[in-house]
Backbone as CSV, one residue per row, in Angstrom:
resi,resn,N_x,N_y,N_z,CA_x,CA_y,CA_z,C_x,C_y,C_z
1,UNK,67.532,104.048,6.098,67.776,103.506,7.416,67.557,104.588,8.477
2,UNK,67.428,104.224,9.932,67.222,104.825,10.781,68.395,105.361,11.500
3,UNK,68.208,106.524,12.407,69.633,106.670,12.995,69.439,106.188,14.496
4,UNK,68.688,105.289,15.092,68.861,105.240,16.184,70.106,104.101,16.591
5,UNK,70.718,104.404,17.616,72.098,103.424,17.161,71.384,102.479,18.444
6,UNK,70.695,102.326,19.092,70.273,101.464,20.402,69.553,100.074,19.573
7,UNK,69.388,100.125,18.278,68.929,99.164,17.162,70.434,98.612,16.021
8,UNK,70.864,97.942,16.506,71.932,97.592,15.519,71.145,97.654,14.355
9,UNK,71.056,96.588,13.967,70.111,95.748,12.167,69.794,97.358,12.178
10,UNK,69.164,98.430,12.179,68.811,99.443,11.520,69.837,100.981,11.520
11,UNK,70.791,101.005,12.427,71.540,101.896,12.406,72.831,102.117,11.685
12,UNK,72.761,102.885,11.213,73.972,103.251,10.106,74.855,104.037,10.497
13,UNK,75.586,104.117,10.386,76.796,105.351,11.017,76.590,106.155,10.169
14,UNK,76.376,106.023,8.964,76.419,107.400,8.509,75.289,108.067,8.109
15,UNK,74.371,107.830,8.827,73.289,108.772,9.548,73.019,109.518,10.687
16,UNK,74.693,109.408,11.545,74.562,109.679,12.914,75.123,110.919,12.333
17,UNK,75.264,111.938,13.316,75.126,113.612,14.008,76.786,113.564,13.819
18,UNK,77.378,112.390,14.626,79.138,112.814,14.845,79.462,112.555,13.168
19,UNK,79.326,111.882,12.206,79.333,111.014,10.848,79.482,112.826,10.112
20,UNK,78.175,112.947,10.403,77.913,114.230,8.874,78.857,115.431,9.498
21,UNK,79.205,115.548,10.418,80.404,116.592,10.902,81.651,116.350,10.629
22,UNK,82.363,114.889,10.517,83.008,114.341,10.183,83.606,114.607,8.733
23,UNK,82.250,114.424,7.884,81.890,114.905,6.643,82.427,115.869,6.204
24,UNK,81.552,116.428,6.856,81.915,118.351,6.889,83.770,118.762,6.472
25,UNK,84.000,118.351,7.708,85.282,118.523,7.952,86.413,117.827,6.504
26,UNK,85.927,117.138,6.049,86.511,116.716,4.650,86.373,117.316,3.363
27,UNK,85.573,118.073,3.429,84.950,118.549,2.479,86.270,119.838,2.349
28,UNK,86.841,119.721,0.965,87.770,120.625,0.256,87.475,120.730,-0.857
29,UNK,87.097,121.223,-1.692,86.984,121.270,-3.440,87.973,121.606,-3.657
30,UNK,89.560,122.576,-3.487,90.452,122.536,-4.302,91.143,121.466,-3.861
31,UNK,90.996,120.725,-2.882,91.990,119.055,-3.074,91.258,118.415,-3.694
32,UNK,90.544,118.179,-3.787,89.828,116.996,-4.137,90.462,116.310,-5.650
33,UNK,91.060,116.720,-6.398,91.882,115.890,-7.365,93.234,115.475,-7.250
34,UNK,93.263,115.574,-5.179,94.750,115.420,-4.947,94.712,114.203,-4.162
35,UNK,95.785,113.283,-4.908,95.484,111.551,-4.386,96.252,111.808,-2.695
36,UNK,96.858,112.432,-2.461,97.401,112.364,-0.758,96.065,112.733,-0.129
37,UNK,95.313,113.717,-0.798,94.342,114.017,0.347,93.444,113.341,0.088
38,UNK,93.208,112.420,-0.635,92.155,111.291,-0.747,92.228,110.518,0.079
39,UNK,93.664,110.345,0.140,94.514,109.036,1.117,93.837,109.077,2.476
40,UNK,94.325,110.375,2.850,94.376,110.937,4.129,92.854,111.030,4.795
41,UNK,91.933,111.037,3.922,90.647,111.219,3.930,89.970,109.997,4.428
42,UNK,90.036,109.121,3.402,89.714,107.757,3.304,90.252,106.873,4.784
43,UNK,91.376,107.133,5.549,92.282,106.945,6.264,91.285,107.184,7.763
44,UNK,90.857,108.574,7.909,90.447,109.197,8.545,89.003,108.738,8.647
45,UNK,88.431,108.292,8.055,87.029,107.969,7.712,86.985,106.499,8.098
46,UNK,88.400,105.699,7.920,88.022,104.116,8.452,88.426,104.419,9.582
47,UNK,88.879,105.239,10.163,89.311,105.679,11.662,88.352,105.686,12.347
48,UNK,87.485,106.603,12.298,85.818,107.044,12.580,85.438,105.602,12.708
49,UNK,84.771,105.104,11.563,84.436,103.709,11.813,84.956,102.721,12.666
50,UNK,86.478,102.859,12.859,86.627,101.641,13.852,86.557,102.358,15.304
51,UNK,86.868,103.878,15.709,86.621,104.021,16.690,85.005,103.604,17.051
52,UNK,83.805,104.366,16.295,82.845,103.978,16.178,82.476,102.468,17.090
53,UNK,82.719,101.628,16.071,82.772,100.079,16.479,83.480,100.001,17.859
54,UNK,84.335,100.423,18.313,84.835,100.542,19.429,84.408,101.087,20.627
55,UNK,83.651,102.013,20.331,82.815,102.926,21.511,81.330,101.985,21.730
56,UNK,80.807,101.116,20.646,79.670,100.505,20.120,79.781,99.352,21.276
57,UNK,80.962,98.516,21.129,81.179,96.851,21.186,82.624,96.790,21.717
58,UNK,83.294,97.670,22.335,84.677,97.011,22.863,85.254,96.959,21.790
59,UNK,85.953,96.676,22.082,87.699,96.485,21.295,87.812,94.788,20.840
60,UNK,87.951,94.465,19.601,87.977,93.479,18.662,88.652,92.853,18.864
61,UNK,88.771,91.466,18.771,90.085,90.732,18.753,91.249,90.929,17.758
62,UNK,90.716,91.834,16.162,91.592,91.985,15.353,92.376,93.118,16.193
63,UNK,91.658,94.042,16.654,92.062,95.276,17.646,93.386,94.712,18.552
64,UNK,92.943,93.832,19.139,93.659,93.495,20.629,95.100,93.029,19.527
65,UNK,95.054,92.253,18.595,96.420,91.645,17.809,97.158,92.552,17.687
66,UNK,96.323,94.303,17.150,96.616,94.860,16.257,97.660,95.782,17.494
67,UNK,97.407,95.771,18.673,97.462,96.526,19.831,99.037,96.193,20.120
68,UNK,98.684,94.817,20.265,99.871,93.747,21.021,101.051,93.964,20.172
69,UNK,100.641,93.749,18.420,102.042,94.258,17.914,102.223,95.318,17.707
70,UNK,102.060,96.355,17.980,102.214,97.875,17.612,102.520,98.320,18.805
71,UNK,102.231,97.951,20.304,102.689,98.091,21.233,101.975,99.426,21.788
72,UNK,100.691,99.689,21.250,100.217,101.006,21.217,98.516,100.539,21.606
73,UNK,97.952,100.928,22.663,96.399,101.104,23.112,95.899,101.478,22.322
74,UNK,94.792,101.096,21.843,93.477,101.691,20.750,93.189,103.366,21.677
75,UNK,92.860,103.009,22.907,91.852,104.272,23.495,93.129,105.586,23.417
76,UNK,94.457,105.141,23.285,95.563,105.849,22.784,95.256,106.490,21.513
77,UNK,94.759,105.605,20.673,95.122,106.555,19.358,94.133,107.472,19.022
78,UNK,92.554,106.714,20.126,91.896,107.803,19.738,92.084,108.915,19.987
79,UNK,92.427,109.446,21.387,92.861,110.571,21.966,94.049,110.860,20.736
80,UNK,94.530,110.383,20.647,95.957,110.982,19.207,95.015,111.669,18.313
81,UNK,93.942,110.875,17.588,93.182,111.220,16.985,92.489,112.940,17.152
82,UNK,91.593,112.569,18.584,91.167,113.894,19.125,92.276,115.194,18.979
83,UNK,93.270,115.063,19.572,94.164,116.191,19.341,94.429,116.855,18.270
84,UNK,94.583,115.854,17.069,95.287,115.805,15.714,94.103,116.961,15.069
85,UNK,93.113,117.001,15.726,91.710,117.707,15.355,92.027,119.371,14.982
């Protein structure tokens, strides 16, 4: 696939520039047989993706539910996110 993201049907996220840094940043060989940091990983990685989708297309209606009961802004957690960096 291609990385241009201005083509939905052909763009992949994880061919983009922010994706393989992302990557990067996960990358531990002495955790890696440790199920918390799998957790935490995996966690972090559907994070990416929904911010992703979010920066892409607005904020979802599952988003907006997810918002309303948690009582907490999406563009909130990304910045939580950013910091947590």
């Amino acid at each position: 696939m291609t990385s241009n993201p201005s083509d939905p049907k052909a763009y992949n996220i994880r061919d983009s520039i922010a994706y393989q840094i992302e990557e990067q940043i996960f990358e531990c060989p002495a955790l890696e047989d440790n199920p918390l940091f799998q957790k935490l990983r995996n966690r972090l990685r559907l994070f990416f993706n929904q911010q992703e989708d979010f920066n892409k297309h607005g904020i979802s209606q599952q988003q907006k539910e997810q918002d309303l009961k948690a009582g907490v802004d999406f563009r909130y957690k990304i910045e939580l996110n950013k910091s947590l960096k």
